[in-house]
FILUM-638577 format. One line per 4 residues: number of its first residue (from 1); for each residue x, y, z of N, C-alpha, C. Coordinates in Angstrom, 1 decimal. Layout:
N
NUM = X Y Z X Y Z X Y Z  ...
//
This chain:
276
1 = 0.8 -1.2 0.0 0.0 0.0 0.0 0.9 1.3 0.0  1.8 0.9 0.7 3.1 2.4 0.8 3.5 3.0 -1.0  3.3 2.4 -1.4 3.6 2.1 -3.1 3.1 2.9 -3.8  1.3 1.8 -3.9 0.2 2.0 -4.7 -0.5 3.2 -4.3
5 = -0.7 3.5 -2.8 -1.6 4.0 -2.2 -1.9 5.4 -2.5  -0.8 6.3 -2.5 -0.7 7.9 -3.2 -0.8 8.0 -4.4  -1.4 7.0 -5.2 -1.5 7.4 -6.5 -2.7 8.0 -6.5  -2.7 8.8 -7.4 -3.5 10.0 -7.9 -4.7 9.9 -9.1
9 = -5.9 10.2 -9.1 -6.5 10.0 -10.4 -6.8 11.1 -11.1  -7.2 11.5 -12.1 -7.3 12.8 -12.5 -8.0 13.8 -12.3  -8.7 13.3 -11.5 -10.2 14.0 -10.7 -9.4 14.1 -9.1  -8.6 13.8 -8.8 -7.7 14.0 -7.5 -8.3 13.4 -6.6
13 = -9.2 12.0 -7.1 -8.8 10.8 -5.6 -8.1 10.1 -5.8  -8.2 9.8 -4.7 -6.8 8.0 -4.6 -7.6 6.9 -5.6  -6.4 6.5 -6.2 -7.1 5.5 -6.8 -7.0 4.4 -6.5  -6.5 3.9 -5.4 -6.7 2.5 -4.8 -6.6 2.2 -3.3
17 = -8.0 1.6 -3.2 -8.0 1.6 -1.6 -7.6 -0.1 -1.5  -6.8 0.3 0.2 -5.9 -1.0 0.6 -6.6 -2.1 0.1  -7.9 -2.1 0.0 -8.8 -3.6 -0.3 -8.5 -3.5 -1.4  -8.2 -2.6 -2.8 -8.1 -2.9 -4.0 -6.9 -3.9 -4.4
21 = -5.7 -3.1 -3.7 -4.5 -3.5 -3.9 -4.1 -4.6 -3.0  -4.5 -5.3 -2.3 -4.6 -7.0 -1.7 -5.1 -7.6 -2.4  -6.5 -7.0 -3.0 -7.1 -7.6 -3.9 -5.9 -8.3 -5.2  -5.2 -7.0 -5.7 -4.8 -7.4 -7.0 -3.6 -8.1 -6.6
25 = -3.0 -7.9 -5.7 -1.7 -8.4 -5.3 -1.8 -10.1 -5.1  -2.9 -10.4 -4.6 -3.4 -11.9 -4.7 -3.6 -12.7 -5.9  -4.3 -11.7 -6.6 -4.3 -12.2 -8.1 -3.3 -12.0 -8.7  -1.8 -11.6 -8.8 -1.1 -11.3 -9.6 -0.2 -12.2 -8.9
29 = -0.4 -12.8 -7.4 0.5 -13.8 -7.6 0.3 -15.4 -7.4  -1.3 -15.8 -7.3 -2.3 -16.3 -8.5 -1.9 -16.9 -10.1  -1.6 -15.3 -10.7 -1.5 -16.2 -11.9 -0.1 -16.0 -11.9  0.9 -15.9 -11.3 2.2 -15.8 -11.6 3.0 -17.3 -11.0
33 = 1.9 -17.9 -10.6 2.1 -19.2 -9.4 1.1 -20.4 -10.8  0.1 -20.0 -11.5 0.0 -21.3 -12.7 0.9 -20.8 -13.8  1.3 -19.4 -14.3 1.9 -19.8 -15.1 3.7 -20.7 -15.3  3.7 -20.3 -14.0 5.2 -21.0 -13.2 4.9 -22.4 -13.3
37 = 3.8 -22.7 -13.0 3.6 -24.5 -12.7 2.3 -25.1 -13.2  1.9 -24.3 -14.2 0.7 -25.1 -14.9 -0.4 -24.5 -14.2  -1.5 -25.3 -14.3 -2.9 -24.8 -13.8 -2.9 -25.1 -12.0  -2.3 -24.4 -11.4 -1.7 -24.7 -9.9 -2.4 -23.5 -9.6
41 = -3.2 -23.7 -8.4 -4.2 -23.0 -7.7 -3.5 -23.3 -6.1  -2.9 -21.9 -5.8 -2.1 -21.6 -4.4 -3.3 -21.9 -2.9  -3.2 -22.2 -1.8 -4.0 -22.3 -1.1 -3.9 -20.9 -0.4  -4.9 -20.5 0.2 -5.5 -19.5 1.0 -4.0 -18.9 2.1
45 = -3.6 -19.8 2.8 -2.6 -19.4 3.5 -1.0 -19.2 2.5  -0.8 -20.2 1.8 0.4 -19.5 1.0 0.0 -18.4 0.2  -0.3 -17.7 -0.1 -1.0 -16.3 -0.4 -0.5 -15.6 0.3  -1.4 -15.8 1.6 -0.6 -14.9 3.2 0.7 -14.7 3.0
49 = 1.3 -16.0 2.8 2.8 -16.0 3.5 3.4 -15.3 2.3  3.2 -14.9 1.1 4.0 -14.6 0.2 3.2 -12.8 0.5  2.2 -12.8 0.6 1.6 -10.9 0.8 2.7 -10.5 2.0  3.0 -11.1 3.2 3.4 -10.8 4.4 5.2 -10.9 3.8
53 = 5.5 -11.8 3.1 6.9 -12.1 2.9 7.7 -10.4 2.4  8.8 -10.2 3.5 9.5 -9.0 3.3 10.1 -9.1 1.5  10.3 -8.3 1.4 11.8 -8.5 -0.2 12.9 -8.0 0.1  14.0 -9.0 -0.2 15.3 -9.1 -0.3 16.1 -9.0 -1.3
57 = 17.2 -8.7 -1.0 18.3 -8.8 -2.3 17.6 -9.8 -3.4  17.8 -11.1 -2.6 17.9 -12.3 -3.7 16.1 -12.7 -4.1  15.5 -11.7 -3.5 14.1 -11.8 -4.1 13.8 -10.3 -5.0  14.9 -9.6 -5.3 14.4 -8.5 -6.1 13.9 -8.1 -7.5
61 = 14.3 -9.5 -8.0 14.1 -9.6 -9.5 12.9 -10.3 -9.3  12.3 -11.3 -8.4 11.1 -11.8 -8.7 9.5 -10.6 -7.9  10.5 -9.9 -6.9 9.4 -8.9 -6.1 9.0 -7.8 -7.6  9.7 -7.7 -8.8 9.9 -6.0 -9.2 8.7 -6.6 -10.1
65 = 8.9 -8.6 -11.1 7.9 -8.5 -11.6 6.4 -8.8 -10.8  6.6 -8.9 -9.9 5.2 -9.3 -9.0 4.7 -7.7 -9.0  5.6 -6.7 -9.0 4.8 -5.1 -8.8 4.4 -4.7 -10.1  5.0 -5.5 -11.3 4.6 -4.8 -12.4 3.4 -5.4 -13.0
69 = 3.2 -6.8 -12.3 1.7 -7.7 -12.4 0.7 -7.2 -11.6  0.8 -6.3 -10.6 -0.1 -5.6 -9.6 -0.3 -4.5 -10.3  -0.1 -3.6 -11.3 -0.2 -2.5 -11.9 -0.8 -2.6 -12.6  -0.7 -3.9 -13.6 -1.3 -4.4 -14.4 -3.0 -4.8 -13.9
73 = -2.8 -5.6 -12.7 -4.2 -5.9 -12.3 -5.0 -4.8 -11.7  -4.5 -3.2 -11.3 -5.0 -2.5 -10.9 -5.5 -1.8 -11.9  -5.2 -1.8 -13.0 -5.0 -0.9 -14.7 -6.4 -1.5 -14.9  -6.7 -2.9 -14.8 -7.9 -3.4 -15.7 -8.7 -3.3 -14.6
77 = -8.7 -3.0 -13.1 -9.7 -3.2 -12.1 -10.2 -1.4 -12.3  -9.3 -0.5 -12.2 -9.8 0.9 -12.2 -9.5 1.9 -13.4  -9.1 1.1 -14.4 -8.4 1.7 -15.8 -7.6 3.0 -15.4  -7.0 3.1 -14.2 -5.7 4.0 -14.0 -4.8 3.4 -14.7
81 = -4.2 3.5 -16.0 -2.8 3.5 -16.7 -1.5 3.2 -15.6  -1.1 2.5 -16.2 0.3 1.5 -15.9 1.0 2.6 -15.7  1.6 3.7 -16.8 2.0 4.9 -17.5 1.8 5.8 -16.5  0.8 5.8 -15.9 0.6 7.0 -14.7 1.0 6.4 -13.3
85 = 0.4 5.8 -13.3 1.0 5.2 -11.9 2.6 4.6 -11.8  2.7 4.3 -12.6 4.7 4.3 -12.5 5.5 5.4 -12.3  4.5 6.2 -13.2 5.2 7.9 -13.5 5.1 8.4 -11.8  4.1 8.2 -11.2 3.8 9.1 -9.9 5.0 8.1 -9.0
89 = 4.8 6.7 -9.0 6.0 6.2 -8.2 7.2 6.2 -8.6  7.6 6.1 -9.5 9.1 6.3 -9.8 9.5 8.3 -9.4  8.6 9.0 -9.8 8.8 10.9 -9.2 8.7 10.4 -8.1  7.7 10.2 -7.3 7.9 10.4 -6.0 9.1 9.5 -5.2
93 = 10.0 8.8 -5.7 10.9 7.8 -4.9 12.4 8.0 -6.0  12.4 9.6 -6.7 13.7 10.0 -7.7 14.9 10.2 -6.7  14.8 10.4 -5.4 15.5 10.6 -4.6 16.6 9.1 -4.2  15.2 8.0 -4.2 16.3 7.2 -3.9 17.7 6.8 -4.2
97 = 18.4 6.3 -3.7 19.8 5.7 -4.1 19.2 4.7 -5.2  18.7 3.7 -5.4 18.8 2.9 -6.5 18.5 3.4 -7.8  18.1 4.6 -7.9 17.7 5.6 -8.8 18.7 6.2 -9.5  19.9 6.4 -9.1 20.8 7.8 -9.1 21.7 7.2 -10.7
101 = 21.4 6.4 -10.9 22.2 6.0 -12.4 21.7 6.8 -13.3  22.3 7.2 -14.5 22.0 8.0 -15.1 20.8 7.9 -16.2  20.4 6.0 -16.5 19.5 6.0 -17.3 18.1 5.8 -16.0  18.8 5.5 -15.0 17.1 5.8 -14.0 16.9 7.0 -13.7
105 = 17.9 7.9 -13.3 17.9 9.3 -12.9 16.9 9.4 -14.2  16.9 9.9 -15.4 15.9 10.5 -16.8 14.7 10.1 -16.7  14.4 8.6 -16.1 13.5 8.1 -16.1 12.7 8.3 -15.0  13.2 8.3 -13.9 12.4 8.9 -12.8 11.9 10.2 -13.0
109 = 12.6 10.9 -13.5 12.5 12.6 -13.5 11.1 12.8 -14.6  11.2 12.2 -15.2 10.5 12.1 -16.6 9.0 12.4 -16.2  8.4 13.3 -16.6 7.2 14.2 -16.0 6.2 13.8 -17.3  6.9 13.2 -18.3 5.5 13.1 -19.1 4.5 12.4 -18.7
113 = 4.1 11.4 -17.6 2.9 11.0 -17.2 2.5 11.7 -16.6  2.1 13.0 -16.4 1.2 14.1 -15.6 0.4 14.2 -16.5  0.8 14.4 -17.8 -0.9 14.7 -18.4 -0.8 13.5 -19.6  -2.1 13.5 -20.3 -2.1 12.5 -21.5 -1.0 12.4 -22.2
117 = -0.5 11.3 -23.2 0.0 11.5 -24.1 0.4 12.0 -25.2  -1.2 12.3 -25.6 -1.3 13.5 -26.8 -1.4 14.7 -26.5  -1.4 14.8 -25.2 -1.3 16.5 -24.4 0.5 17.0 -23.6  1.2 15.8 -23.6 2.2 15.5 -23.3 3.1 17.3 -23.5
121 = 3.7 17.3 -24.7 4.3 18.4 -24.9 3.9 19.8 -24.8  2.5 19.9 -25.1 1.5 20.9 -25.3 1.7 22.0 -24.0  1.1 20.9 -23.0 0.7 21.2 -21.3 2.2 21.5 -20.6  3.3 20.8 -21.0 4.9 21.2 -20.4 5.4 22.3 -21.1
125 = 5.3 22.0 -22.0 6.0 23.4 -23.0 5.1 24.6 -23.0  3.8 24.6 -22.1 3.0 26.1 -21.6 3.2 26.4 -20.2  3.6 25.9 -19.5 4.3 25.9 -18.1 5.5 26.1 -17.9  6.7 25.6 -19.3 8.0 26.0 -19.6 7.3 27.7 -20.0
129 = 6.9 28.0 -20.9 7.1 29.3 -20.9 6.3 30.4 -20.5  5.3 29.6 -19.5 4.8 30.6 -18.0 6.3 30.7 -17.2  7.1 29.7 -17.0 8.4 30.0 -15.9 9.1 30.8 -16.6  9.5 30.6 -18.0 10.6 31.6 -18.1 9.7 33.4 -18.7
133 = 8.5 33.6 -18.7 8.0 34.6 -18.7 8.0 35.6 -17.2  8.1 34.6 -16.1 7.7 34.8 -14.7 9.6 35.4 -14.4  10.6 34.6 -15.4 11.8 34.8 -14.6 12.4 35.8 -15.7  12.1 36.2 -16.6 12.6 36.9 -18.0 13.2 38.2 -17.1
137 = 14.9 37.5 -17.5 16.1 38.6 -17.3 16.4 38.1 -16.1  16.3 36.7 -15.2 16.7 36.6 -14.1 17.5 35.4 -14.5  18.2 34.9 -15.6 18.8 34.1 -15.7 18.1 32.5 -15.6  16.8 32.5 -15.7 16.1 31.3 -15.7 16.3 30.7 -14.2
141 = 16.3 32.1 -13.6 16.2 31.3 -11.9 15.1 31.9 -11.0  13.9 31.1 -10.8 13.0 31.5 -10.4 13.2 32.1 -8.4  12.5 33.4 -8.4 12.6 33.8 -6.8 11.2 33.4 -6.5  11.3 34.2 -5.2 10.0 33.8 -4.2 9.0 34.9 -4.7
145 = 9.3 35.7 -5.1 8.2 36.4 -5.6 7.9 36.0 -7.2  8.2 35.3 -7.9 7.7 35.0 -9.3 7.2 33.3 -8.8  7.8 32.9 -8.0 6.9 31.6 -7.1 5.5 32.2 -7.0  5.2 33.1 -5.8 4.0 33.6 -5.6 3.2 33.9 -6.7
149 = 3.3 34.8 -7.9 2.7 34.7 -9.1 2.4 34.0 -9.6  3.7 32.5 -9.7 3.2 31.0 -10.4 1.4 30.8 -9.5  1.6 30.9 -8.5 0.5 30.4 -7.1 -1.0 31.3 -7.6  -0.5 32.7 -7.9 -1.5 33.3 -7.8 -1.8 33.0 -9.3
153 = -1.9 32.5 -10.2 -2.7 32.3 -11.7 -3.1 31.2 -11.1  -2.4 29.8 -10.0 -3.3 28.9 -10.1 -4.3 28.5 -9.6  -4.3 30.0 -8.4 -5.4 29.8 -7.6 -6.5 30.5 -8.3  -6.4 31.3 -9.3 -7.8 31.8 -10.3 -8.3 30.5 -10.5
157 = -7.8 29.3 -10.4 -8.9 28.1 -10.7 -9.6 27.7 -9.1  -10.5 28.2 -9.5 -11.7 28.1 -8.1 -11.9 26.6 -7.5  -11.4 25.6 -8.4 -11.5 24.0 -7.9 -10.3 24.1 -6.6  -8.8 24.9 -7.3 -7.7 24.7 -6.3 -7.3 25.5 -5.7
161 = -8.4 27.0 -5.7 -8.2 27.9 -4.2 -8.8 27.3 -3.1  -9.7 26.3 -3.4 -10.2 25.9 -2.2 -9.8 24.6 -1.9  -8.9 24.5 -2.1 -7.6 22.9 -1.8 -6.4 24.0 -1.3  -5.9 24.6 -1.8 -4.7 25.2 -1.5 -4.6 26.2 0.5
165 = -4.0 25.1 1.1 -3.6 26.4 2.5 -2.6 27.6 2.4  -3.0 28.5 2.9 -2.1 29.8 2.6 -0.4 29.6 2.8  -0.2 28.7 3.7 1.3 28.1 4.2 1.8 27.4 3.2  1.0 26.7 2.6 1.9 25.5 2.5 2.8 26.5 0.7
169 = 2.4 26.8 0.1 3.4 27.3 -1.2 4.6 28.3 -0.7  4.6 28.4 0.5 5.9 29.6 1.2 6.4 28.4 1.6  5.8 27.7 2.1 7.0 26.7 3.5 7.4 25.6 2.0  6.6 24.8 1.3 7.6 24.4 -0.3 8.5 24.7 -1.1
173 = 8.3 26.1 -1.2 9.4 26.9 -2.0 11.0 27.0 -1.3  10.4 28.0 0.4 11.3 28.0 1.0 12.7 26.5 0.9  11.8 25.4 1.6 12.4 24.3 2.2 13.2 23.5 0.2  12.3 24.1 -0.9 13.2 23.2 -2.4 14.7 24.4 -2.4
177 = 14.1 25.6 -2.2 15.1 26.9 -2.4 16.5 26.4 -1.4  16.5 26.2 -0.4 17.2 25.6 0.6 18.0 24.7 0.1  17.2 24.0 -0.5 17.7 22.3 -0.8 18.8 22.6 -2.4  18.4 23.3 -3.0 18.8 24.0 -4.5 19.9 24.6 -3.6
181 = 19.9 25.6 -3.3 21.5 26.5 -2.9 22.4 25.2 -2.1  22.2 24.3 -1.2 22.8 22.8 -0.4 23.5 22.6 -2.0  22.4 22.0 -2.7 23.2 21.6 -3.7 24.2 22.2 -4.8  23.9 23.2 -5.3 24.8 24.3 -5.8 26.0 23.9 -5.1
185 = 25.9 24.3 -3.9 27.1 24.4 -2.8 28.0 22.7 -2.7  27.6 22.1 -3.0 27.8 21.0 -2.7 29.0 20.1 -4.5  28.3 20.8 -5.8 28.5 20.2 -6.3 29.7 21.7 -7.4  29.8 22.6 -7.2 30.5 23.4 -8.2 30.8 24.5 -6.7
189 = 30.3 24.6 -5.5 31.0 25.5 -4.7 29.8 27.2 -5.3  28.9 26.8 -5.5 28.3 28.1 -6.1 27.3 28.8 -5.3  27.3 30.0 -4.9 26.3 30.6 -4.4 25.6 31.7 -4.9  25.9 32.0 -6.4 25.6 32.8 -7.0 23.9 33.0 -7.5
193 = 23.6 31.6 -7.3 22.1 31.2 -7.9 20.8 32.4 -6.2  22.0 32.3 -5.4 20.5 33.1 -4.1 19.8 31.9 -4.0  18.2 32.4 -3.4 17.5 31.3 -2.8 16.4 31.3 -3.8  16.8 30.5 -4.6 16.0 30.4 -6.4 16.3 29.1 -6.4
197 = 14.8 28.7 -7.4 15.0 27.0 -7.7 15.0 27.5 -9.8  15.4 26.2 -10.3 15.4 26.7 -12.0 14.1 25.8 -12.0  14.2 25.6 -13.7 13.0 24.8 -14.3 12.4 23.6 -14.0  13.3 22.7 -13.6 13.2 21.2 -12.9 12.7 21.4 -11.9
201 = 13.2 22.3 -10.8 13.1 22.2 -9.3 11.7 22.6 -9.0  11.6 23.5 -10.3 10.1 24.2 -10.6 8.8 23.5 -10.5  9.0 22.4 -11.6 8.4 21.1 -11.7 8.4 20.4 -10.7  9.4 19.8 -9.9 9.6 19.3 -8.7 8.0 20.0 -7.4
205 = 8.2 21.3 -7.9 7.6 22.1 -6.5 6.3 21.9 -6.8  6.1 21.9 -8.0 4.3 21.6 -8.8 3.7 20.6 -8.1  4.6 19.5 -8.4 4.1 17.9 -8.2 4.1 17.1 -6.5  4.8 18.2 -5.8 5.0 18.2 -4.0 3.5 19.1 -4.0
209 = 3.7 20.2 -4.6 1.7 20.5 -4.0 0.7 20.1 -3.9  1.4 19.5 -5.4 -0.3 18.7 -6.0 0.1 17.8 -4.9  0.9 16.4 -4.2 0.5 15.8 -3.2 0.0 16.3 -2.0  0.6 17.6 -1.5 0.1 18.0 -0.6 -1.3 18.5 -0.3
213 = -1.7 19.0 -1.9 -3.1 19.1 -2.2 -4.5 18.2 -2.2  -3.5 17.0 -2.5 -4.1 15.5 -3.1 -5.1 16.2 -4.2  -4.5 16.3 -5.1 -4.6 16.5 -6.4 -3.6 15.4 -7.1  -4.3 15.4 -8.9 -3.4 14.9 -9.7 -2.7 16.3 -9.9
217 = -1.1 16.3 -10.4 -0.7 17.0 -10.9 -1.0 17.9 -12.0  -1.6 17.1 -12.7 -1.8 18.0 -14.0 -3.2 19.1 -14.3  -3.4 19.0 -12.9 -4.7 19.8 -12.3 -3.8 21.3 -12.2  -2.4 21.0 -11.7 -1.9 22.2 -11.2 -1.0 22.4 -12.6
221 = -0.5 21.8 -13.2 0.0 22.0 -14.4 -1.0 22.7 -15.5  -1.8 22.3 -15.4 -2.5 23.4 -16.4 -3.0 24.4 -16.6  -3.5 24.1 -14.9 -4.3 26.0 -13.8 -3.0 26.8 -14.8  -1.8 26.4 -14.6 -1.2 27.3 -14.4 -0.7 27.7 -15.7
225 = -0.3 26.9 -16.9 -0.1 26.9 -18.3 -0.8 27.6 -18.9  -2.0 27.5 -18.7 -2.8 28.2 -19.6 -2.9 29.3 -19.7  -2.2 30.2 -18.7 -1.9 31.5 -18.7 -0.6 32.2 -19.1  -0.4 31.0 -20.2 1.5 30.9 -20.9 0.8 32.3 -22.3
229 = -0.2 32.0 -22.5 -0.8 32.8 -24.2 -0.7 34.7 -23.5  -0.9 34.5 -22.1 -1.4 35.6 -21.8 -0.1 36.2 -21.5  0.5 35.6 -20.6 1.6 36.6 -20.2 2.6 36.9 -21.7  2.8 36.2 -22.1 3.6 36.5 -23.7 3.1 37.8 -24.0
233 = 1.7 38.0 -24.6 1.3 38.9 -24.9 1.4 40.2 -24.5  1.4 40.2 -23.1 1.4 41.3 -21.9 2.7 42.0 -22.1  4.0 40.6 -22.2 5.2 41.2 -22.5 5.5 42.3 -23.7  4.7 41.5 -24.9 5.5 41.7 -25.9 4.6 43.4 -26.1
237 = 3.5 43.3 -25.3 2.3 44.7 -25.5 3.5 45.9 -25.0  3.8 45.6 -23.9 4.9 46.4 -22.8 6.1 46.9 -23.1  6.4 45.5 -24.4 7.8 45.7 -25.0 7.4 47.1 -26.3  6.6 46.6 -26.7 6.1 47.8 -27.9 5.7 49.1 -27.1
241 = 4.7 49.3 -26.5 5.2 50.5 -25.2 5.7 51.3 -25.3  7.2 50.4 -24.7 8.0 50.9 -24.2 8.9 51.3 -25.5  9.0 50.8 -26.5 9.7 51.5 -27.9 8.9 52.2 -28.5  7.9 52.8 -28.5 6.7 53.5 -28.9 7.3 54.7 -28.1
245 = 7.4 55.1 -27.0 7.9 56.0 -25.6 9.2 56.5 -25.7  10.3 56.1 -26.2 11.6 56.3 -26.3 11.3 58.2 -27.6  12.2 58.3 -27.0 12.3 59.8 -27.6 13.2 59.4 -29.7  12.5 60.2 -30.4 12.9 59.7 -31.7 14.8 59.9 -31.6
249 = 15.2 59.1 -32.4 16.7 59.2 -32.6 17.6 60.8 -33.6  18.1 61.3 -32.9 18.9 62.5 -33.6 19.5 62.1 -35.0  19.3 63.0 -36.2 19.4 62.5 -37.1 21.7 62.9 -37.0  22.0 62.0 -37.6 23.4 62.6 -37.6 23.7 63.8 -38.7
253 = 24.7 64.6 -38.3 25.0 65.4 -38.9 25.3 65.2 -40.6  25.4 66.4 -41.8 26.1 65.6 -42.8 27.4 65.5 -42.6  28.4 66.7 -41.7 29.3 66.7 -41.8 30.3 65.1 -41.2  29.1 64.2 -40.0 29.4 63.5 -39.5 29.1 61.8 -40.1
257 = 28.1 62.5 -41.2 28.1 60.9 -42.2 28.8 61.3 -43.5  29.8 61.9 -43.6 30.5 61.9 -44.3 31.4 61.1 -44.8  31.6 60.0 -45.7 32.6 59.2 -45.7 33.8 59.3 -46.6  35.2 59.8 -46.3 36.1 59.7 -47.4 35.9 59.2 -48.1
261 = 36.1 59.2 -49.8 36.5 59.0 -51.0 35.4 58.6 -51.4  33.9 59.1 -51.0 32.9 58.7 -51.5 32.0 60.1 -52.6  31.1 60.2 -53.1 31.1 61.7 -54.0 30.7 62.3 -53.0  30.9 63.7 -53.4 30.5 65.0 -52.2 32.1 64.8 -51.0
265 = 32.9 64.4 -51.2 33.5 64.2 -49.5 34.7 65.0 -50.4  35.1 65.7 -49.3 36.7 66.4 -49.6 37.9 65.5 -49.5  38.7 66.0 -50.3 40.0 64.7 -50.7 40.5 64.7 -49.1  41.2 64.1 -49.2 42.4 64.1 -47.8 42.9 64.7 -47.8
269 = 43.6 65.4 -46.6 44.5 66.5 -46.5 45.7 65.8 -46.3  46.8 66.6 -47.0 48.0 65.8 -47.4 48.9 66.2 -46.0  49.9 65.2 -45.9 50.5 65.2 -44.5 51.5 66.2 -44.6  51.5 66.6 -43.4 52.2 67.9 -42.8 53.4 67.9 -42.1
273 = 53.6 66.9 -41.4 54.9 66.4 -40.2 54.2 67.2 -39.5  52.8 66.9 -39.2 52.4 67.2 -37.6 51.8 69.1 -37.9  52.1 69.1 -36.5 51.5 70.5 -36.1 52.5 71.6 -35.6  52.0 72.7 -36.1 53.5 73.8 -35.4 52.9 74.1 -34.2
//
């Protein structure tokens, strides 16, 4: 249940209560026990002993496919996706040490299960450029006050002003900001970044609310995206503005667009040895 249990549905309930996932977990090792040994139907108590049996080293290749047969049996009991529910447990457990390899590191981190497939890039790449509209000219390093603005577009969605406590987006920022400068510090000696998180850590902070919210994420990924069309606009309105406002440019003189050996320009004056 430690596992299955925080997974998220897109309507922001849990999508499996402890009875679901005993449920499937018996079935998935059910049929993992005839296809091993033919049409072999396990008794009531070996069931127990294998649900209660801890995992070890030398049981870790047969525990990983037993989890990926429970996923499967949960997929067809509540049609939550394999795809999402991996995505939420592998993010939420990117920290671990068995993770830290480079092709699991990508893979954990990997945020495309937050929204559909066919919404995949759409929904990331409008939240990429709400962050870097929020941080434009700060080096793509978000502060606590363009944090707060992320907050305040997502609370215009009236579903997640009334999920969201006033605390909790100060005391998240604070405690990733913290964790971001540790690391800087830790890995290049750098303290140049301040108490700013970048683009990832950004993402990171989304998907800690939405748990804290118990929301799916992509509830908060989108509140917030969809106000990627707007802020562009605002800029580029502000940018024109502000070049509209600038005082017209002084025309140059002729004597000063003058260019040697071109028509109209006086020859060169021949050398002198200097000045008396």
């Amino acid at each position: 249940f430690d596992l299955f249990g925080p997974t998220r549905s897109r309507d922001g309930r849990a999508c499996f209560s402890p009875d679901t996932i005993n449920e499937a977990l018996r079935g998935a090792i059910q049929k993992r026990a005839s296809e091993s040994a033919g049409e072999v139907t396990l008794m009531p108590e070996e069931v127990d002993a294998m649900v209660a049996r801890r995992s070890t080293i030398e049981t870790a290749k047969e525990d990983a496919g037993l989890i990926i047969d429970v996923a499967k049996q949960l997929e067809a009991k509540t049609k939550i996706s394999t795809r999402d529910t991996f995505g939420q447990i592998l993010y939420k457990h990117r920290e671990d040490p068995s993770l830290q390899t480079d092709a699991h590191r990508a893979v954990a981190n990997d945020l495309q299960w937050v929204v559909e497939p066919d919404q995949a890039q759409d929904v990331l790449e409008m939240v990429t450029t709400v962050f870097r509209e929020l941080t434009r000219g700060k080096q793509g390093m978000m502060h606590s006050r363009h944090w707060m603005k992320a907050m305040e577009l997502m609370l215009a969605n009236p579903v997640l002003s009334s999920r969201c406590s006033r605390q909790d987006p100060t005391r998240l920022f604070h405690a990733e900001a913290m964790r971001s400068v540790r690391r800087r510090v830790e890995e290049a000696g750098d303290t140049a970044g301040g108490f700013t998180v970048d683009l990832n850590r950004f993402f990171a902070l989304l998907v800690e609310l939405a748990e804290n919210m118990q929301v799916h994420p992509f509830m908060i990924f989108f509140a917030i995206g969809c106000h990627a069309d707007v802020l562009k606009d605002r800029r580029r309105r502000h940018e024109s503005e502000d070049s509209a406002s600038l005082p017209p440019s002084r025309p140059r003189s002729r004597q000063n667009s003058i260019v040697e050996g071109q028509p109209g320009c006086p020859p060169p004056m021949p050398a002198t040895g200097g000045f008396r």
